[in-house]
C-alpha positions as CSV (number, residue, x, y, z in Angstrom):
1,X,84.1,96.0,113.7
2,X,85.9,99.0,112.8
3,X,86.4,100.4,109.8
4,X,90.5,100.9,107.7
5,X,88.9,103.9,106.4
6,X,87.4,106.1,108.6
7,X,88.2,104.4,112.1
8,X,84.4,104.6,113.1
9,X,83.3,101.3,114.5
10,X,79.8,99.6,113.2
11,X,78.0,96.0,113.8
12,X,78.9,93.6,111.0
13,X,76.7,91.4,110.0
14,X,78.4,87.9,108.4
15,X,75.1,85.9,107.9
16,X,73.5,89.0,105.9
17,X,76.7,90.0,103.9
18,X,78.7,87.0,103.2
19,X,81.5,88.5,104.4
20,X,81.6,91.7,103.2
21,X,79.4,94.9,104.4
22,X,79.3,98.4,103.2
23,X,80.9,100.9,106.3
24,X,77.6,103.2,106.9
25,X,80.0,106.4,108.0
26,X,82.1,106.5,104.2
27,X,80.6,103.8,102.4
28,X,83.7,101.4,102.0
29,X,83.0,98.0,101.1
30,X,84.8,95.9,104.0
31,X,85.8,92.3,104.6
32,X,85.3,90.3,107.7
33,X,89.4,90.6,107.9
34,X,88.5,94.1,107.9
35,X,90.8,94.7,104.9
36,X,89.3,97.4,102.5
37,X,88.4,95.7,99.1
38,X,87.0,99.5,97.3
39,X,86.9,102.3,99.6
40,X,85.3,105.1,99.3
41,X,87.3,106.9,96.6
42,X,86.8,104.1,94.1
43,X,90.1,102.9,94.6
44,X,90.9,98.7,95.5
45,X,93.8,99.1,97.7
46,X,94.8,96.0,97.7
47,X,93.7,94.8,94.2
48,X,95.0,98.0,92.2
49,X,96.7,97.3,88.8
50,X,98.8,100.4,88.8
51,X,100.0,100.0,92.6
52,X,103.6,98.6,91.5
53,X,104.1,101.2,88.4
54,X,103.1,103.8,90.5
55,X,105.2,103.0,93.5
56,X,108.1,102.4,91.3
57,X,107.5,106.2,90.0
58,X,108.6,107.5,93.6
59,X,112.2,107.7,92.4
60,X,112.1,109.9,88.9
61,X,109.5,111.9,90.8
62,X,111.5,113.1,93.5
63,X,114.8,113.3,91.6
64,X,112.3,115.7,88.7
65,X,111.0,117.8,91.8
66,X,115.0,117.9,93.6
67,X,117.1,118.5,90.0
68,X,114.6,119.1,87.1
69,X,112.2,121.5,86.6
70,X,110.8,120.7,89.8
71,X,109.5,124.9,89.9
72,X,107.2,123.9,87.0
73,X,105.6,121.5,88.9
74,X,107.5,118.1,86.6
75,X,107.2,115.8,89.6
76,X,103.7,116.9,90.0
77,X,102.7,116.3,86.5
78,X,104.2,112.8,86.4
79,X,102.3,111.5,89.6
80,X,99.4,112.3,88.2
81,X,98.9,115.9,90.7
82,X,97.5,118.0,87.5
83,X,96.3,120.7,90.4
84,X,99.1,121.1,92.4
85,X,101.4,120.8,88.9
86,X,99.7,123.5,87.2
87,X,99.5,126.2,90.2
88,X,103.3,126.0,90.3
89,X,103.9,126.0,86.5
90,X,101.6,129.1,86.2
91,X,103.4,131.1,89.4
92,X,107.0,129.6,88.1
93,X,105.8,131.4,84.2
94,X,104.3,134.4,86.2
95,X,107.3,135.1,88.0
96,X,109.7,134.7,84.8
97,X,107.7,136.5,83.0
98,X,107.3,139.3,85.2
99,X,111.1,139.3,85.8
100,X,111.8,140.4,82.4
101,X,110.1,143.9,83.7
102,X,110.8,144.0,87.2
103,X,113.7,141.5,89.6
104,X,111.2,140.4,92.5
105,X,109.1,138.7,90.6
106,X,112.0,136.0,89.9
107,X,111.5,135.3,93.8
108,X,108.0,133.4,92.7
109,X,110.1,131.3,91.2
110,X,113.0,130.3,93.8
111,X,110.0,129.7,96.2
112,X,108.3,126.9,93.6
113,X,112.0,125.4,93.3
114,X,112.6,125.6,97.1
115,X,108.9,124.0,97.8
116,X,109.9,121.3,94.8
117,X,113.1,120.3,96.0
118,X,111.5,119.5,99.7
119,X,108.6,117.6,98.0
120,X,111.8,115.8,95.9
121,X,112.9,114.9,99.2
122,X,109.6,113.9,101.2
123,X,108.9,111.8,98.1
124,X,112.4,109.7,98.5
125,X,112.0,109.8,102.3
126,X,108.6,108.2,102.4
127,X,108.1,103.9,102.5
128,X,107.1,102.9,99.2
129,X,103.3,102.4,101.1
130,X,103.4,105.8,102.5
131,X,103.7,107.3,98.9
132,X,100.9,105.1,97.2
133,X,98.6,106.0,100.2
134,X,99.3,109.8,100.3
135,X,100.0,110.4,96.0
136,X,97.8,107.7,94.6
137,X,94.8,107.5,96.4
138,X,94.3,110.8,98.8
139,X,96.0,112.3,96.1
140,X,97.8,114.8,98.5
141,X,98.5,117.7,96.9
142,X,101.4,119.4,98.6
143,X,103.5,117.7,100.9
């Protein structure tokens, strides 16, 4: 058998399980289907309450990270990416606040609204399956 998660195949044992068995590389719990009930991270794949709100949150995130205050990391914040969200509100406030003194700084900003309108644009490129895998449950950070 080989496991969704982490490819790595293992002997599955139906008598001693009951149809499900614990992968002994990651730990995910998996069926004789081989469809992952809780993987590693916690997270039911297939079983997960928030899955349709949060793939219905593709849209307003990428049009936030294309059009609004995507520099401040808006798209970020409302997936749920508080990291990734608060790196590029603090370099987008860095960079306007050091523009008051000095004009460069401003760049740090047009670099966090250049890097949110192509995560605006990944985000409304991806299948709807593609974004719950990469945003909700590796939580992928950038890109």
């Amino acid at each position: 058998m080989r496991c969704p998660d982490c490819q790595s195949e293992f002997e599955f044992s139906v008598a001693e399980s009951g149809g499900i068995q614990a992968c002994p590389n990651c730990s995910s719990l998996v069926t004789l289907a081989a469809e992952v009930i809780v993987g590693a991270d916690g997270l039911d794949r297939f079983n997960d309450p928030f899955r349709e709100e949060f793939i219905d949150k593709k849209l307003t995130a990428g049009l936030l990270g294309m059009f609004l205050l995507g520099a401040y990391g808006s798209h970020k914040f409302y997936l749920g990416l508080n990291r990734g969200a608060l790196l590029m509100a603090s370099v987008s406030v860095v960079g306007i606040i050091g523009g008051m003194f000095f004009i460069w700084p401003l760049l740090l900003v047009f670099v966090m609204a250049t890097i949110s309108f192509v995560e605006g644009f990944i985000y409304l490129a991806k299948s709807d399956e593609s974004f719950y895998e990469d945003y909700r449950v590796r939580e992928q950070q950038w890109f």
